[in-house]
N, C-alpha and C positions, 0 to 999 in steps of 0.2 A: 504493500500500500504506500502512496506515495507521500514525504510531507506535505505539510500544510505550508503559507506561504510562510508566517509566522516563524513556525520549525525550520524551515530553509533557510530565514535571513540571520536567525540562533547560530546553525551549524554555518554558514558563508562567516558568519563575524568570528566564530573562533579558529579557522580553518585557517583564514586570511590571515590572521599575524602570523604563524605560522609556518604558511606558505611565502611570507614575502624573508622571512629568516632563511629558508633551509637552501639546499644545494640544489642544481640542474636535476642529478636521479635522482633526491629525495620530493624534488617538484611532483615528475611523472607520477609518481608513488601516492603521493597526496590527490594528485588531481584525478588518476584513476579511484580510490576512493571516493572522493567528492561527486564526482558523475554517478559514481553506482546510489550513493546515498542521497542526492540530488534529484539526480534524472535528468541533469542538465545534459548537452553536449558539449566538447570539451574547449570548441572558440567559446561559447558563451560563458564556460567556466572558468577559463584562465582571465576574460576579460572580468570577470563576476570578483574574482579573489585578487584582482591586482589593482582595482579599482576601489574595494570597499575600504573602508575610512577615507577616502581622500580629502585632504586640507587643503583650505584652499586660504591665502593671504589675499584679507578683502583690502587692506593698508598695514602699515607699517607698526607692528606690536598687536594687530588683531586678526587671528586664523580661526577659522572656523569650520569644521567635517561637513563634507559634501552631501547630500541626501540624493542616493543613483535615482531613487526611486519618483521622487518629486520634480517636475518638468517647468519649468518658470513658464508663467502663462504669456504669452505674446500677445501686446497689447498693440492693437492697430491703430495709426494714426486717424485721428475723426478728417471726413472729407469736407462733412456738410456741419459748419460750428454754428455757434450762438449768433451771426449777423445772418447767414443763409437763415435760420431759423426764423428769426427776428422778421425778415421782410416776406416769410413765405405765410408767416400767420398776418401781416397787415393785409397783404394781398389776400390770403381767402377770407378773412372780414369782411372786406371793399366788395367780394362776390358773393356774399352770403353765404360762407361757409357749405362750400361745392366741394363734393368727394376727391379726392386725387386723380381720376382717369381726367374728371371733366375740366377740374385746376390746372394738371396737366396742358393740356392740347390748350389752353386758352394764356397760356404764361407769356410766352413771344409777344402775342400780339397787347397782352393787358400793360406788358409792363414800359413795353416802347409807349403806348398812349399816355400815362401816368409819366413817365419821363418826358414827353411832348410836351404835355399842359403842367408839367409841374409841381405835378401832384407829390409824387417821393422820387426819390433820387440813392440811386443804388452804384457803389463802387463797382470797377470792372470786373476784378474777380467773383464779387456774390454778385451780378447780372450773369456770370460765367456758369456758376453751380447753380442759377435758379435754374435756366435754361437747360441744362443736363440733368435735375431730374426725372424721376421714372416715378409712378405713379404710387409705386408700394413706397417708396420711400419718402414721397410728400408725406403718404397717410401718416406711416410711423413718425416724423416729425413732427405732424402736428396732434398725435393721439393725447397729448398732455392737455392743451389748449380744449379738443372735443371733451374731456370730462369735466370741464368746466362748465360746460355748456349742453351739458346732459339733462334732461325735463325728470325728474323725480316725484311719485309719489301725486304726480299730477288728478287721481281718479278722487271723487268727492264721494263716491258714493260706498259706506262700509257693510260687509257683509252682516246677514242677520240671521238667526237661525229660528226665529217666530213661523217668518212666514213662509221660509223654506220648507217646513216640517207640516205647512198648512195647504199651500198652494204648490202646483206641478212646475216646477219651472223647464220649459224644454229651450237650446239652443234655437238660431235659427235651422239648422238641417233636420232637426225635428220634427219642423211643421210640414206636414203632407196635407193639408184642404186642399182641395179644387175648388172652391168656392169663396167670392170676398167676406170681409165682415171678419176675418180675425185680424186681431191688431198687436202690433207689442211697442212698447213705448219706454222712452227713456228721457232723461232730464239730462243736457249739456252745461255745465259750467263754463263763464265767461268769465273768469277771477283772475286771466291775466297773470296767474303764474304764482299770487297773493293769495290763500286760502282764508281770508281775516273780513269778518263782517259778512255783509247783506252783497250781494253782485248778482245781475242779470243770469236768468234761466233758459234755455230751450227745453219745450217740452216737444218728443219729436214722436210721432204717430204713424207706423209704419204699417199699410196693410200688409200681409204677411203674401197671398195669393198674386195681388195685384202688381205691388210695391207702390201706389199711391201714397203718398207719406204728405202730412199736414204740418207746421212747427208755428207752436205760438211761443213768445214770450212773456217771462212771466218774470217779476221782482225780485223773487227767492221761492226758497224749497215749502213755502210756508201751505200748508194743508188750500186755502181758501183759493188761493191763486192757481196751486195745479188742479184740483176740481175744477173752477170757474174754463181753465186751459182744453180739459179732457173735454166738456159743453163743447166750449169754442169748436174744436176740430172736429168731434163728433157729426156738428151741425156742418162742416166744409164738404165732409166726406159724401160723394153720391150714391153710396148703396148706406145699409144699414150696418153699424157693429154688434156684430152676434158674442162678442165675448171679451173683456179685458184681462 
């Protein structure tokens, strides 16, 4: 059974002093050993044992042992910095915040117009790297900027378990009539993003069969005003409602 990695770097650390002591034949000797209790092959093993502990002098009075096993990570130079960044989120503001294929294809020609009339003014290099991006890479650029501007928690309406337990509630793919007069209806919030106080309603009246759909508005969620709403459309509707 073979060691474990653990087991193998045990027996390579004490093999290795050692082996960097002994003679040419007392090498062979050891490194046949070492391969059988290893499992290595024998370049891997000679490099394995001549290399462990390696010190390494980072400056002058400080050495410090090599780690074979740890890879320094390579860190790539950034292409696209903090000023490319900078003008690629003014510019997709300026467009309403348009996805990257469509930012993309429109950058040449938005940003020559904006440098025309004077709007912003971009160094030659980041006019260089706006121009040469690619679409994925807009996105990721700006993925910090979109969660800022993400719509949160936007829904007004909180589930209830009264009348779900009372009444049938089906989706719409549910509803199979062939015939008008079912209706399903819903209240729109116009609260602009502020959920605080009183704000404009839609109540929206959807026939289910037809799709004739009615919308009053109404001041708030208040009991008086969506009855008075449900009248309202009831009376626009030109067939009868057989069921709310």
């Amino acid at each position: 059974m073979r060691l474990t990695l653990k087991q193998r770097k045990a027996v390579t650390k004490v093999t290795a002093k050692r082996y960097g002591e002994a003679g040419k034949k007392e090498k062979q000797q050891m490194l046949d050993e070492f391969c059988r209790t290893t499992g290595y092959n024998r370049c891997y093993a000679r490099w394995v044992l001549r290399h462990q502990g390696q010190r390494l002098a980072v400056r002058p009075g400080v050495v410090v042992e090599a780690d074979l096993q740890r890879r320094q990570k390579r860190i790539k130079a950034r292409t696209y910095d903090e000023r490319v960044q900078r003008a690629l989120v003014q510019i997709w503001e300026l467009l309403d915040y348009l996805c990257g294929k469509r930012l993309v294809a429109i950058l040449p020609e938005i940003i020559r117009k904006l440098e025309e009339f004077n709007e912003l003014r971009f160094e030659a290099e980041t006019r260089a790297k706006l121009l040469q991006l690619s679409a994925a890479t807009a996105d990721r650029l700006l993925q910090p900027e979109r969660r800022k501007h993400e719509l949160r928690g936007r829904g007004r309406t909180r589930p209830g378990t009264l009348l779900k337990h009372q009444i049938p509630i089906r989706t719409f793919a549910d509803w199979n009539e062939q015939r008008p007069g079912f209706a399903e209806l819903d209240l729109v919030a116009h609260d602009g993003g502020l959920g605080f106080g009183d704000y404009a309603q839609t109540l929206d009246m959807t026939d289910v069969c037809t799709g004739w759909t009615e919308t009053i508005a109404v001041p708030n969620k208040a009991q008086v005003w969506v009855f008075e709403a449900i009248d309202k459309a009831r009376g626009r509707l030109p067939f009868s409602v057989a069921r709310l």
